[in-house]
C-alpha positions as CSV (number, residue, x, y, z in Angstrom):
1,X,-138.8,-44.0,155.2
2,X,-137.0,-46.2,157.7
3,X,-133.8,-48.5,155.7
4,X,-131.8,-51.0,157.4
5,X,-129.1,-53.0,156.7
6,X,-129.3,-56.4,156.5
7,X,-127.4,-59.8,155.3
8,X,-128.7,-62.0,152.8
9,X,-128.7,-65.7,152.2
10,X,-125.3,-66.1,149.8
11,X,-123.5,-63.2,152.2
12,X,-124.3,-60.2,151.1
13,X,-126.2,-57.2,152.4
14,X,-129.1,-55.6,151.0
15,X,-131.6,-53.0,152.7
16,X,-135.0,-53.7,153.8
17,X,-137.8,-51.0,154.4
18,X,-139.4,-52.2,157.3
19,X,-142.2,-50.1,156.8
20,X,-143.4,-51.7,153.5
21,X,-141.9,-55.4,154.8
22,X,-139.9,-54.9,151.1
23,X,-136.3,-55.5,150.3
24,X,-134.0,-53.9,147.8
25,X,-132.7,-57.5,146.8
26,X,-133.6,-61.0,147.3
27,X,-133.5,-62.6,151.0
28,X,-132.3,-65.7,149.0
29,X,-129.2,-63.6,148.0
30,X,-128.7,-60.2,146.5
31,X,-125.4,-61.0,144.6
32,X,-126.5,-64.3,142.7
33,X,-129.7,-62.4,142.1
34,X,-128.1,-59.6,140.4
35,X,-125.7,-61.9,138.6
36,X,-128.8,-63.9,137.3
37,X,-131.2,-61.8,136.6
38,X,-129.1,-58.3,134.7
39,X,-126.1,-60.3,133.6
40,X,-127.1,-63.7,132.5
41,X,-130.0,-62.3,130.8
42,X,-129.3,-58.9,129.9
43,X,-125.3,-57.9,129.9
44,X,-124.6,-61.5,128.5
45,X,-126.2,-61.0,125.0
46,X,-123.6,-58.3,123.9
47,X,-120.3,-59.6,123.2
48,X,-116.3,-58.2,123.2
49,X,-115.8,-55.0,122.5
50,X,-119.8,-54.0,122.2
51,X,-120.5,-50.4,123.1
52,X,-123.4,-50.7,125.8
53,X,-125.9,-47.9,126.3
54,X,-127.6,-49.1,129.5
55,X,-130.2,-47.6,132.0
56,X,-131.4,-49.1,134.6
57,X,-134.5,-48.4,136.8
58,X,-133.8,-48.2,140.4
59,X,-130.5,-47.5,141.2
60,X,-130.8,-48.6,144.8
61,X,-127.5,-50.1,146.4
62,X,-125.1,-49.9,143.4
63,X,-124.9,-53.6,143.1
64,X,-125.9,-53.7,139.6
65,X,-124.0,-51.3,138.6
66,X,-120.6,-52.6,140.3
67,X,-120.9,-55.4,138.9
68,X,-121.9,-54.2,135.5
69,X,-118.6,-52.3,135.9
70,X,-116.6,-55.5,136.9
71,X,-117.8,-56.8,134.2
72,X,-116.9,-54.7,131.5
73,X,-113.4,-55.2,133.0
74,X,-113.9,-58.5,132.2
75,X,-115.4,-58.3,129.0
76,X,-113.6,-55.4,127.2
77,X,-117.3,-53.7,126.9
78,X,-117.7,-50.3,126.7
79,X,-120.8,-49.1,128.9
80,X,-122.6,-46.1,129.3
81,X,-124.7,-46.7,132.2
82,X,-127.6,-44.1,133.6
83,X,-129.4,-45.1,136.7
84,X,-132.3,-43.7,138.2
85,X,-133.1,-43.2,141.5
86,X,-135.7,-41.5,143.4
87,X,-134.6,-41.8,146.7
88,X,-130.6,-42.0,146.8
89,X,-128.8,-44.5,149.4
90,X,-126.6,-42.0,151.7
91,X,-122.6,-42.6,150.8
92,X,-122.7,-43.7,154.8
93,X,-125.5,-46.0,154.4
94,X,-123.3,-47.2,151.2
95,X,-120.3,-47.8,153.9
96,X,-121.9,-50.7,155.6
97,X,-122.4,-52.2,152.5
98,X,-120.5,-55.5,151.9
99,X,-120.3,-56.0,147.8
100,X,-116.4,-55.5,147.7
101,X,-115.7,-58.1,150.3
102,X,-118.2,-60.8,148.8
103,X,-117.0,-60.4,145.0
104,X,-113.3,-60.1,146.4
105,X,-112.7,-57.5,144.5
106,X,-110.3,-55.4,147.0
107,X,-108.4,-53.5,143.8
108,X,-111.7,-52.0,143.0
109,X,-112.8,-50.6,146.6
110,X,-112.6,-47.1,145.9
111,X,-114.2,-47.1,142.7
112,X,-117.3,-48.5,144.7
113,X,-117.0,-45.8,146.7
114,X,-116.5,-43.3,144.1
115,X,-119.6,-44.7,142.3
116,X,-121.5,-43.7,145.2
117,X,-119.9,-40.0,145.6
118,X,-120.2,-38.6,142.8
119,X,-122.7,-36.3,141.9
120,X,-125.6,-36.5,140.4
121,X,-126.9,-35.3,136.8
122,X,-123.2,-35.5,135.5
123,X,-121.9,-38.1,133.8
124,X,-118.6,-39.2,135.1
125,X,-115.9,-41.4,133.6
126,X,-115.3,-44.1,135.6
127,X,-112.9,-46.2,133.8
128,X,-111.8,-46.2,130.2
129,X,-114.7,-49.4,130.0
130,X,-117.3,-47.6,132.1
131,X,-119.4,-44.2,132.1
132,X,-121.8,-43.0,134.5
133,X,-125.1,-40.7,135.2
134,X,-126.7,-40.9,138.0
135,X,-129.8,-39.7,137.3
136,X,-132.3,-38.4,140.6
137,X,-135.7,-38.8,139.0
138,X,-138.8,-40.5,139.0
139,X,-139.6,-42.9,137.1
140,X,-142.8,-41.5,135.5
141,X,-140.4,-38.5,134.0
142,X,-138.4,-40.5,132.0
143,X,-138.5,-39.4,128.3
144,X,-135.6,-40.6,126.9
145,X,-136.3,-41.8,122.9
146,X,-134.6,-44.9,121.6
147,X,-131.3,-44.0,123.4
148,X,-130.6,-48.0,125.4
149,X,-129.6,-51.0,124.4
150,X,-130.5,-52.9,127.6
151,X,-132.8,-52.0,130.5
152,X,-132.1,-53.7,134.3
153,X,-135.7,-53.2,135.5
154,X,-135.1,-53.7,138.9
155,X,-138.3,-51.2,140.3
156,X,-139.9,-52.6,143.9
157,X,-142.4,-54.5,143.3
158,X,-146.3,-54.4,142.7
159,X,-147.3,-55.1,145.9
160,X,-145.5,-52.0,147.0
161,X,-145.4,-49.8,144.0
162,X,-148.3,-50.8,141.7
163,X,-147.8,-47.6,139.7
164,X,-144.6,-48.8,138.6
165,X,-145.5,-52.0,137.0
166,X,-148.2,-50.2,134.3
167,X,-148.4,-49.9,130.9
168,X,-147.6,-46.0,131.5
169,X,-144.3,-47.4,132.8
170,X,-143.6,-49.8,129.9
171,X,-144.3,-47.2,127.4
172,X,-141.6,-45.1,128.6
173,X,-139.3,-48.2,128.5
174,X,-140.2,-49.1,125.3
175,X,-139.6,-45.7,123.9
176,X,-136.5,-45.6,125.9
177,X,-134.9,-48.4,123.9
178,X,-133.4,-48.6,120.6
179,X,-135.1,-51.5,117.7
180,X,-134.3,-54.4,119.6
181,X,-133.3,-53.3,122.8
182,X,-133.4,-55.8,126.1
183,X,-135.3,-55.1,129.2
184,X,-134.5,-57.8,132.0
185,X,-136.9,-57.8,135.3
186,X,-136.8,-60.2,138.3
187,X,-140.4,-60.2,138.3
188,X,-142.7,-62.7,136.5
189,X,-146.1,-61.6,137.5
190,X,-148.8,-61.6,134.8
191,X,-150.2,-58.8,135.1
192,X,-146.7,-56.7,134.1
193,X,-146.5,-59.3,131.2
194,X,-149.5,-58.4,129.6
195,X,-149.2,-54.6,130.1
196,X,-145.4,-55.2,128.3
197,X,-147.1,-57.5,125.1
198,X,-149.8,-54.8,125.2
199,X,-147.2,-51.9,124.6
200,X,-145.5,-54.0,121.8
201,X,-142.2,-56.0,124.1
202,X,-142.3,-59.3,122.5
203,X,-142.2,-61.3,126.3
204,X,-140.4,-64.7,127.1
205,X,-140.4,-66.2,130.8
206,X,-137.1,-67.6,131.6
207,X,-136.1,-69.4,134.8
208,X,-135.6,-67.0,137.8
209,X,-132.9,-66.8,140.4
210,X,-132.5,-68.8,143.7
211,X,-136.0,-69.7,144.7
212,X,-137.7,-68.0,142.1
213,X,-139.2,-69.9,139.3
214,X,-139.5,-67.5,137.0
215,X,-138.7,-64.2,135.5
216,X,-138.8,-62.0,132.2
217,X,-137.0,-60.7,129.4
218,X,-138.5,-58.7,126.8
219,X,-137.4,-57.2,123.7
220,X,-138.2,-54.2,121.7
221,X,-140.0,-55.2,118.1
């Protein structure tokens, strides 16, 4: 499928799929969405020193993950991070990518571009604060068991990728987490809502990012 590299709102790039008229981020701004969305509501509830297990669904761009990684700097966390991704971003699509630059973070350039070359279905340290698998799989084989603290749930959406958005899915991440475990989305639509009550998440809307009213944040009871 056709990607191309585009510039959002706040400055930074994402990748659109012209094909499906879908976007890996927000137009409004894939940075502050990232920020909003996986760190305010998800990374934000574990505190100094916390020992992270974290997956997240749709690896994509590597945003999440740099920043996860910046903020473990920050934060004195210790992270274990798996991403999953069916379809893998190419290390020169990853080149025109503009992350580094908008976060001013110049000291950590290569380890941007190391997250992006290293191989998959290894774990790899990446800095005493930060491990990483990146994991090439769809989603529908996950079978990890109460493994993850937190879940960035950052699949396309339903109007693309119905299947992804079902209470099949939500099962897995449910069964993926440990007793009150986090999974964070960007999405508020009802319909994923109900499938995530239905499987047992205990559900809360909170407000979205930049011109989105709403999103979710569920919890494993």
């Amino acid at each position: 499928m056709k990607r191309e590299i585009f510039i959002t709102a706040d400055g930074s790039t994402s990748i659109n799929l012209p094909d499906w008229n879908e976007q890996y981020h927000s137009k409004h701004g894939a940075v502050q969405e990232a920020y909003h969305v996986f760190i305010k509501y998800g990374l934000d509830a574990f505190v100094n020193g916390d020992k992270v297990n974290l997956l997240e669904i749709g690896f994509g761009t590597a945003l999440n993950c740099f920043i996860t990684f910046l903020e473990s700097e920050k934060r004195n966390l210790k992270i274990d991070y798996d991403g999953i991704e069916a379809y893998p971003v190419t290390y020169e699509e990853s080149k025109q990518l503009n992350y580094v630059d908008i976060l001013q973070v110049q000291k950590y350039k290569e380890t941007f571009d190391t997250i992006h070359k290293i191989s998959w279905g290894e774990r790899h340290t990446i800095s005493t604060h930060f491990n990483l698998k990146k994991r090439k799989q769809l989603f529908e084989n996950i079978t990890d068991k109460n493994k993850f603290d937190l879940i960035y749930f950052d699949a396309f959406g339903s109007r693309v990728q119905p299947e992804l958005w079902t209470e099949t899915i939500f099962q897995k991440m449910y069964d993926a987490l440990k007793p009150n475990g986090i999974l964070v989305t960007y999405a508020a639509k009802g319909s994923a809502r109900r499938a995530m009550q239905k499987i047992g998440f205990e559900v809360k809307k909170v407000p979205g990012p930049l011109c989105k009213r709403e999103m979710m944040r569920a919890v494993k009871i």
